[in-house]
ZANUDREN-708904 format. One record per residue (C-alpha): residue number from 1; x, y, z. Coordinates in Angstrom, 3 decimals. Each point is the difference from the previous one (the first is absolute). Layout:
NUM  X  Y  Z
...
# end
This chain:
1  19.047  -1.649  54.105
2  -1.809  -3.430  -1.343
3  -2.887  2.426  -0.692
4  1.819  2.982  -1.555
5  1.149  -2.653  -2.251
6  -3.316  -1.224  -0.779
7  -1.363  3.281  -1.267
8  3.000  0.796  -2.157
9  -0.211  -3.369  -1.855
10  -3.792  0.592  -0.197
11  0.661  4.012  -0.949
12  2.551  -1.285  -2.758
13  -2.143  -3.253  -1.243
14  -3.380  3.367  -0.519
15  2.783  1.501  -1.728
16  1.364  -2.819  -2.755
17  -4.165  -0.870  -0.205
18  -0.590  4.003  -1.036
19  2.896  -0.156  -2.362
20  -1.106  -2.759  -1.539
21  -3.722  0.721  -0.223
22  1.583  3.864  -1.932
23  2.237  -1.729  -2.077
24  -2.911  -2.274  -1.378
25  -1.851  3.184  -0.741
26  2.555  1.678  -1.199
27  0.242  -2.483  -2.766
28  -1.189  1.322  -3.405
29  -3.115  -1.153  -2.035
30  1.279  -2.350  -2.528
31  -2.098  0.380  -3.349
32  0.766  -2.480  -2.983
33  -0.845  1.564  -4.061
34  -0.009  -3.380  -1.369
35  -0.691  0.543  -3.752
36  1.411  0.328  -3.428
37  1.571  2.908  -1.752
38  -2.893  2.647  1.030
39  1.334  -0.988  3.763
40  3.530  -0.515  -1.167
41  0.706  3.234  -1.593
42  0.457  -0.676  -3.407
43  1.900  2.849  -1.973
44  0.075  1.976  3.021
45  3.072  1.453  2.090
46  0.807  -0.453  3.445
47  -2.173  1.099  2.312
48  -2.536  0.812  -2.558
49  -1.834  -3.727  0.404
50  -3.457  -0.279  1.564
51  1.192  -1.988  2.715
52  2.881  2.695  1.127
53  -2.233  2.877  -0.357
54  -3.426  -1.853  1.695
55  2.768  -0.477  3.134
56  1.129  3.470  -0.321
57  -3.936  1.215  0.274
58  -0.629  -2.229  2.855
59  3.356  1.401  1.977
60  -1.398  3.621  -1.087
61  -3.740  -1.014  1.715
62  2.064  -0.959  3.125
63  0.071  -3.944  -0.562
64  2.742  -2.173  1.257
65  0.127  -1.871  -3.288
66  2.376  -2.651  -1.909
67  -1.525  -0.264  -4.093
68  2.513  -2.324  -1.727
69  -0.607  -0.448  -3.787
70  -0.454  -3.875  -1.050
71  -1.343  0.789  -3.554
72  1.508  -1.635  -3.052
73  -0.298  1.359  -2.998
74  -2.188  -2.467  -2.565
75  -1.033  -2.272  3.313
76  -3.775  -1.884  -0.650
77  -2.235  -1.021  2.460
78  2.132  -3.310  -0.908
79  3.154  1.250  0.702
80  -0.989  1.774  3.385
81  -1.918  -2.868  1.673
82  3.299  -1.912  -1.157
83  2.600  2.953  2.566
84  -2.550  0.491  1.977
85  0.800  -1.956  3.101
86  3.930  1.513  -0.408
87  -0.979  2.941  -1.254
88  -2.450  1.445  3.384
89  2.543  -0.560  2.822
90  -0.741  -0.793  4.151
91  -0.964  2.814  1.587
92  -1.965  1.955  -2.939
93  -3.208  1.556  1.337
94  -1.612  1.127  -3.292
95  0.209  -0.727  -3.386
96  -1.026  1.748  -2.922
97  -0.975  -2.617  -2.679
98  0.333  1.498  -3.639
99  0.264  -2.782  -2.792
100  -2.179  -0.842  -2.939
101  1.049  2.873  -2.731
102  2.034  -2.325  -1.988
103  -2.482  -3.022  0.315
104  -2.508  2.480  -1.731
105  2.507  1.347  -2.822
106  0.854  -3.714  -0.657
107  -3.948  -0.929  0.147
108  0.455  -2.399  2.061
109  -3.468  -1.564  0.966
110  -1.195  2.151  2.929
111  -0.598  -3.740  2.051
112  3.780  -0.272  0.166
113  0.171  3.134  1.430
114  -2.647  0.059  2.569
115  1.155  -3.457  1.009
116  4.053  1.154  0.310
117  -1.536  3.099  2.074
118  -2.014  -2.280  2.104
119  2.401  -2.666  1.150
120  2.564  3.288  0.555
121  -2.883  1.460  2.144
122  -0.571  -3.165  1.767
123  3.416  -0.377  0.839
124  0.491  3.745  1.573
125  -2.706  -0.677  2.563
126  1.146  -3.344  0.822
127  3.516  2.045  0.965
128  -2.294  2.711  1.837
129  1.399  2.145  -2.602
130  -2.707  3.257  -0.624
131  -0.122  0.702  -3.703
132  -0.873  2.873  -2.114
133  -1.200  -1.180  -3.333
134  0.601  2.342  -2.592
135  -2.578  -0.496  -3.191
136  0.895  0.275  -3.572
137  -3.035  0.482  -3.325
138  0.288  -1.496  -2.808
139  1.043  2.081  -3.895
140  -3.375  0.292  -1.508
141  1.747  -1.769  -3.176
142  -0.368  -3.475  1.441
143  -3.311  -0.034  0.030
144  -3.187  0.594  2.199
145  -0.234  -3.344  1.518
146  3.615  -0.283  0.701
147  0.068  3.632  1.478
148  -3.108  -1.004  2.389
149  1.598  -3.607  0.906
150  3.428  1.682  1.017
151  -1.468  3.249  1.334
152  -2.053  -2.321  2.271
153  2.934  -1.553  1.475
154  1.087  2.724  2.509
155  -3.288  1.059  1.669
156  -1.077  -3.505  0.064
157  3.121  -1.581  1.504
158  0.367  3.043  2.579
159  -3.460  -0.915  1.292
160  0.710  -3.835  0.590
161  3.078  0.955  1.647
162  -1.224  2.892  1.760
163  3.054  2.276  -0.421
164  0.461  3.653  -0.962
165  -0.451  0.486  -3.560
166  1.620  3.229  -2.359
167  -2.268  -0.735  -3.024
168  2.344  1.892  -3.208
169  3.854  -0.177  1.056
170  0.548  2.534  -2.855
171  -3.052  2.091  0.543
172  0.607  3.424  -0.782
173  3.025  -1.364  -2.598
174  -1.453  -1.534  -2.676
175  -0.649  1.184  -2.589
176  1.774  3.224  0.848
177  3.421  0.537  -2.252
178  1.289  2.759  2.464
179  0.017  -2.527  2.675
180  1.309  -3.009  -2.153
181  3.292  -1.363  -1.263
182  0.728  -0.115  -4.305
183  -2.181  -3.501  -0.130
184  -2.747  1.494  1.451
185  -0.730  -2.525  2.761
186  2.493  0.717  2.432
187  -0.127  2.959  2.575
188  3.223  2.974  -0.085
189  0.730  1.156  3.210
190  -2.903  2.716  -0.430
191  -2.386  -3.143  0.114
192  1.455  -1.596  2.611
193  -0.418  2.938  2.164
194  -4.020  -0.115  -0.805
195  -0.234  -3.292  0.858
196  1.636  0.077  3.181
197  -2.058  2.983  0.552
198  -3.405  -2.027  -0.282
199  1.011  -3.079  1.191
200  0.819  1.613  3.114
201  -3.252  0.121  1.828
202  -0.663  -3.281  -0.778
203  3.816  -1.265  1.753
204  -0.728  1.657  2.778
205  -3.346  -1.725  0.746
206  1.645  -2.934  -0.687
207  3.052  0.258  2.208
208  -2.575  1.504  3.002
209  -2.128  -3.239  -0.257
210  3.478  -1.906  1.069
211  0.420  -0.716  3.435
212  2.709  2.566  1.049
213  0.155  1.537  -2.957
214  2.400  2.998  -1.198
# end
């Protein structure tokens, strides 16, 4: 009876240690858009934000995902080193760093930039935290050694830190009215939709170089 015993405590323990090991997997991917109003959805509707309809892609490609929006709307390179430790919560696997439009449109010196973006890289891989770095160019207007400075940041910083890089966040979008909002810098819903679309790729390599990714 002592043995019968034995094997149904050791038949239930296999059990609990199954259920356990499928409810770890079963947990989603957890992505972070930390950004400013490109991420946060500025002018746009519900649903119709690039962080709602990147998650709604993934689900569509068959990915367990989680794509919560931390964009603020006017946020610098300042202002998102500043949330960033509150901002990218325990437990996020990927995040999808998109900051340094407003720095540019304020011409702020591209060395304040690359140094915010640095220290907010450097901080990510100290947490183990895989990032997605999302580059922004420069408006011709501000000049050509401003535009090569700040252009220069993205690749550059990418490199050091060795992480996945998306070089235009509104490739395909600028410059295109059809796909903007009235001030002609923000995407409409339309825009969204073709960034999401060629982002994509690029998310998915970046979520299958996780361990146990989606």
């Amino acid at each position: 009876m002592s043995f019968k015993r034995q094997i149904a405590a050791g038949l239930i323990l296999f059990l609990a240690v199954c259920g356990a090991i499928s409810s770890a997997r079963a947990e989603p991917f957890k992505i972070v858009g930390f950004g400013d109003s490109l991420m946060a959805g500025f002018g746009l509707g519900p649903g119709e934000g690039f962080t709602d309809k990147l998650q709604a892609a993934l689900r569509a490609k068959g990915h367990d995902v989680i794509v919560a929006n931390a964009g603020v709307s006017g946020d610098t390179t300042s202002g998102g080193l500043a949330r960033l430790d509150w901002s990218v919560p325990d437990g996020t696997q990927l995040v999808i760093l998109e900051l340094g439009a407003n720095d540019m449109l304020r011409g702020v010196s591209p060395d304040i930039a690359r140094k915010n973006l640095d220290e907010m890289l450097g901080k990510l891989k100290q947490r183990k935290i895989a990032v997605l770095l999302a580059g922004m160019r420069a408006a011709p207007n501000l000049g050509a050694d401003y535009q090569t400075a700040f252009d220069a940041i993205f690749p550059d910083l990418a490199k050091t830190y060795d992480v996945a890089l998306y070089p235009f966040f509104l490739d395909g979008v600028a410059g295109q009215p059809g796909l903007q909002l009235e001030d002609g810098m923000h995407p409409n819903a339309k825009g969204v939709d073709q960034m999401v679309e060629r982002i994509l790729p690029t998310v998915e390599k970046a979520i299958a170089a996780v361990p146990g990714g989606a």
